[in-house]
N, C-alpha and C positions, 0 to 999 in steps of 0.2 A: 707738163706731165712729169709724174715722179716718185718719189718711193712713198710720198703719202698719199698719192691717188692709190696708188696701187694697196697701202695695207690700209684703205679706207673699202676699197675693193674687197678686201681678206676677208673685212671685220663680215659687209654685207654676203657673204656667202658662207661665211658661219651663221650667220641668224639666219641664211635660209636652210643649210643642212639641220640646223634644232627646226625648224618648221617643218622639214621632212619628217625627221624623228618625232613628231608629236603628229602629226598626219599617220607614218606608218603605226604608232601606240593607238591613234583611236581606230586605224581598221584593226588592229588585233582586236582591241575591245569589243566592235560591232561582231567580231567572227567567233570570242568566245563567248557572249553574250549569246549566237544563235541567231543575231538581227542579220540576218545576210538582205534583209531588204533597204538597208540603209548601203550598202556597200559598195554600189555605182556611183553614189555620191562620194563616199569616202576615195574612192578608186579613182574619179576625177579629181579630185583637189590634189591628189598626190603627186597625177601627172601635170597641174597646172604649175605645183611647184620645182618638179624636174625641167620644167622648159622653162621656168626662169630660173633654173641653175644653168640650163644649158647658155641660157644669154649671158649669165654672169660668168662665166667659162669664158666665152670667147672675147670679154670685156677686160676679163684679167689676164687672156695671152697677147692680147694687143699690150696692155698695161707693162707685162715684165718685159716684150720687144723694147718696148721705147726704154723704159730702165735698164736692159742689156745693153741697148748703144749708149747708153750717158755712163754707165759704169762698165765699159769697155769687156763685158761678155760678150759668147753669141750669141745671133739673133734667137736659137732655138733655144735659150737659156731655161732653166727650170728653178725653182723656188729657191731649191739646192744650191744652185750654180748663181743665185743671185744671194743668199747670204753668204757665200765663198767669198763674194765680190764686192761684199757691203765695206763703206768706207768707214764706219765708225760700229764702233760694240753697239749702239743704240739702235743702229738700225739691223746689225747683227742679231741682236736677241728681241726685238721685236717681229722679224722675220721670220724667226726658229720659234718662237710663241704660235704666230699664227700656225707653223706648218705642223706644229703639234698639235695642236687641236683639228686642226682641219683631216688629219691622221686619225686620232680618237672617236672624232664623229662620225668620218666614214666607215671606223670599224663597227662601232653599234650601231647605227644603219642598217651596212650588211649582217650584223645579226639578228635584226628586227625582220630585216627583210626573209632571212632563213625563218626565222620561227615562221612568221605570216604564213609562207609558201606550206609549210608545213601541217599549221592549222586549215588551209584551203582544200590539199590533200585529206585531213583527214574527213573533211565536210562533203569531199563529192564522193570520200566511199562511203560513208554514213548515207549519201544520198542513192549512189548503186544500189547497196545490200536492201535498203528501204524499197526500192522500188523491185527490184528482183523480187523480194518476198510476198510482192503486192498479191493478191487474190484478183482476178479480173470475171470469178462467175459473178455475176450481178444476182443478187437477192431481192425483190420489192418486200415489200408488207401488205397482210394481208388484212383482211377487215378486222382481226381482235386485234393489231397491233405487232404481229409476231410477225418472220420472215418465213419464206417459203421461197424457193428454188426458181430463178429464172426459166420462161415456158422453153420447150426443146425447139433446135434454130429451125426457122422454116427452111420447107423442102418444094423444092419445083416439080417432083416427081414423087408419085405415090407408089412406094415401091411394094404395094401388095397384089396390084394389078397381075 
């Protein structure tokens, strides 16, 4: 184990945050498009790719453990506290490369993820005020075609009696 397991680690969990970011781009799309019938689909694939971020998480803090004991950091060391500790510029700035992007990516993420949340909100009050406004007298048709007034509810008491 070693600092190119580890920024072979990097690379794969940058190409899964772009897999995020193109998962969260097409549920925007499905949500300003209106297809909200596609969106349990898009809403699963998104969380299939956050549980394998979540593996690759715990794959890359095992990773910088083992690289914190061979370059004499702690064990609790952070990406930070491991290009502090890198022994050659090489591995210095290809450290600081990955933590950059890996930085960048998560910030338009979270703002994909803001907009989405966003557009969600505005779809279930679009879907409130639709339904509020809803009409529930029932109108049939009548033999020429036209509508006429649902008959009045029945009554279990005749109250002429």
């Amino acid at each position: 184990m070693g600092a190119q397991e580890l920024s072979t680690l990097l690379w794969r969990e940058r190409e899964l945050l772009e897999l995020l970011m193109f998962k969260l781009d097409e549920e925007q799309l499905l949500l300003t498009a209106g297809k909200s019938r596609w969106l349990p689909f898009a809403t699963r694939e998104v969380e299939q790719v956050l549980e394998r971020l979540r593996q690759s998480g715990l794959e890359r803090a095992i990773e910088v453990s083992s690289l914190a004991a061979e370059w004499g950091t702690g064990d609790d060391a952070t990406l930070r506290a491991i290009i502090a500790a890198a022994p050659t510029d090489a591995w210095r700035d290809n450290f600081t490369a990955h933590l950059k992007a890996l930085t960048e990516l998560t910030a338009q993420i979270a703002d994909l993820r803001d907009s989405n949340v966003q557009f969600l909100r505005a779809a279930t009050r679009a879907t409130q005020e639709t339904l509020a406004n809803m009409s529930l007298d029932g109108a049939t048709y009548d033999s020429r075609g036209g509508t006429e007034s649902a008959p009045p509810p029945a009554q279990l008491f005749d109250g002429r009696m």
